[in-house]
DODRENLUM-558128 format. One line per 4 residues: number of its first residue (from 1); for each residue y, x, z of C-alpha. Coordinates in steps of 0.25 Angstrom, whole numbers, plus 5000, padded with zeros to 4 digits. Example, Ala and Ser with C-alpha at 12.3 -4.5 7.8 and 13.67 -1.06 7.14 Angstrom:
BEGIN
1> 4982/5049/5031 ~ 4996/5055/5029 $
This chain:
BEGIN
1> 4979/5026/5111 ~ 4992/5018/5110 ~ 4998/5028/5099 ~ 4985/5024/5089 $
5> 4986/5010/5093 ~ 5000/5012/5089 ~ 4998/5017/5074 ~ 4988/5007/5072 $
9> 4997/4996/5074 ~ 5006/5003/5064 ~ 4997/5005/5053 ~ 5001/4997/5039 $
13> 4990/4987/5035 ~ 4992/4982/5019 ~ 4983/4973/5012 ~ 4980/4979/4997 $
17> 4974/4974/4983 ~ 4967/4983/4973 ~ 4958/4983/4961 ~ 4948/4990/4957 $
21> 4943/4990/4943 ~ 4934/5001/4935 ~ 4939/5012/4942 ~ 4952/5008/4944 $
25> 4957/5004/4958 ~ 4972/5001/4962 ~ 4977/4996/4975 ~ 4988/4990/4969 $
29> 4995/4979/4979 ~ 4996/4977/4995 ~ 5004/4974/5005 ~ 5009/4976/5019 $
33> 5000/4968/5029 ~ 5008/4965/5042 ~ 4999/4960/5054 ~ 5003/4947/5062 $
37> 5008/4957/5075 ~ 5016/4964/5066 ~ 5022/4953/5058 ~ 5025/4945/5073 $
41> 5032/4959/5077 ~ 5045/4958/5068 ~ 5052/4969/5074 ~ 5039/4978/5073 $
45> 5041/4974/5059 ~ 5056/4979/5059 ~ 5053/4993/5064 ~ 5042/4996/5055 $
49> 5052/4990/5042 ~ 5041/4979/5038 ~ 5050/4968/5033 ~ 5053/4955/5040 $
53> 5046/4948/5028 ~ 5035/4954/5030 ~ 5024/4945/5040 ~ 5011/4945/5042 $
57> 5001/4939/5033 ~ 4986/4940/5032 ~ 4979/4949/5025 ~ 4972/4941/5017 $
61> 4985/4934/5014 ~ 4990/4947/5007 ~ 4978/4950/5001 ~ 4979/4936/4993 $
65> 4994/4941/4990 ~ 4990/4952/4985 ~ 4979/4947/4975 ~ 4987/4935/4970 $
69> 4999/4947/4968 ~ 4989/4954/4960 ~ 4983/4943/4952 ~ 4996/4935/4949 $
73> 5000/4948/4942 ~ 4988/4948/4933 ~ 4979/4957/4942 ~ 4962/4950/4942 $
77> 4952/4955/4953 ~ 4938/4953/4948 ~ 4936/4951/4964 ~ 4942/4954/4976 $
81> 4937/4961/4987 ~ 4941/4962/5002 ~ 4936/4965/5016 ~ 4933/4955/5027 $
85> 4949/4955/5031 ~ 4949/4947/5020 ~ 4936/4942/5019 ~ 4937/4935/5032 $
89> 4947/4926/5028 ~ 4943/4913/5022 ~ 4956/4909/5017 ~ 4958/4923/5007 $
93> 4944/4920/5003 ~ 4949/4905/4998 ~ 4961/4910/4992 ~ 4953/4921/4983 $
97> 4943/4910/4979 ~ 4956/4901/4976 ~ 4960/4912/4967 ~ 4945/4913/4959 $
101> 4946/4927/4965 ~ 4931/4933/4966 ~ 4929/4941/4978 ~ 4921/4949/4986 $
105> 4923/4952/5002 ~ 4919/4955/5014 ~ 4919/4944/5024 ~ 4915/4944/5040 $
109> 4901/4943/5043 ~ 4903/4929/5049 ~ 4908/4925/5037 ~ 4902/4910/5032 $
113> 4906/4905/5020 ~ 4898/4897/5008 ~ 4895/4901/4995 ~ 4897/4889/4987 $
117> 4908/4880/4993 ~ 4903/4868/5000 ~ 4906/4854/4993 ~ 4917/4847/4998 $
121> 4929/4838/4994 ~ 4943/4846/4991 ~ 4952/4848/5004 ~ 4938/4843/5013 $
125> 4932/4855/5016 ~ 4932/4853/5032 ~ 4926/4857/5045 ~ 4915/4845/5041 $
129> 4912/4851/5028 ~ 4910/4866/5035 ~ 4903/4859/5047 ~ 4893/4853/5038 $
133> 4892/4868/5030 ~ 4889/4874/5045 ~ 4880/4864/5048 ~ 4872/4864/5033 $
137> 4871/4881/5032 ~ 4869/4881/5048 ~ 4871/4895/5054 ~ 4872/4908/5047 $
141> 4856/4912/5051 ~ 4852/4899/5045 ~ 4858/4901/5034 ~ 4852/4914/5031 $
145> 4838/4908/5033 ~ 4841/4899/5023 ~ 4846/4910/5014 ~ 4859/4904/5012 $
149> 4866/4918/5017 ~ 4869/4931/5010 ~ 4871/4943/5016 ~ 4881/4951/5008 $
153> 4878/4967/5010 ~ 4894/4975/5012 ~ 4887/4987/5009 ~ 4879/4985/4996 $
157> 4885/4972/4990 ~ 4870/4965/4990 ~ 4867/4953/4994 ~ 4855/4945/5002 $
161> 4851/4934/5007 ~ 4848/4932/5020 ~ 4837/4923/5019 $
């Protein structure tokens, strides 16, 4: 038991981009992903030969690093897809829409967001705006009796309304 908690500990995690494009499909950039114990754990670090310069970031974080790497040196995604590692973070979500980037990704089920932004004035957008948003869609089931939800299918891509 300890030896296979031992090797899992020790696996290499890296964060990739790729395209795919008519047939063609290159993994052409990634990089090391170093988790926050590991980063903390300098002489862990030592022994195994990652550099001192080399600290934890979030995934996310590389993954934006990666797509600017690649679209600073010409590279354009139609869109962009991801899983919810990535999906679940609202911050990588504004910085593609920051970058017009279209995209498509998987997102925790609990995950509440609006389709067209709420009005409010720029740099105001406050726990009063998203109170009175709460209080306006009211919980998840009454939105859905209203028919203000979509329910988006993982598995064929379709989707209904829940009304």
């Amino acid at each position: 038991m300890v030896r296979r908690r031992r090797q899992e500990e020790n696996c290499i995690v890296t964060v990739h981009i790729a395209y795919a494009r008519k047939g063609f499909h290159a993994v052409f950039d990634g990089e090391l992903y170093l988790p926050k114990s590991w980063s903390d754990d300098r002489e862990r670090c030592r022994e195994a030969g990652i550099p001192d310069d080399m600290v934890y970031r979030p995934k996310w974080k590389i993954g934006l690093e990666l797509y600017d790497h690649a679209t600073g040196n010409g590279l354009h995604f139609d869109w962009m897809t991801f899983d919810e590692g990535y999906g679940s973070k609202p911050e990588f979500l504004r910085e593609l829409s920051a970058r017009n980037q279209r995209f498509v990704g998987e997102v925790p089920r609990n995950f509440m967001g609006w389709i067209k932004a709420p009005r409010s004035s720029p740099g105001r957008f406050t726990s009063t705006v998203a109170a009175a948003a709460a209080r306006h869609l009211g919980s998840p089931a009454a939105a859905r009796r209203r028919g203000g939800l979509t329910r988006c299918s993982k598995r064929t891509g379709s989707a209904t309304s829940l009304g």
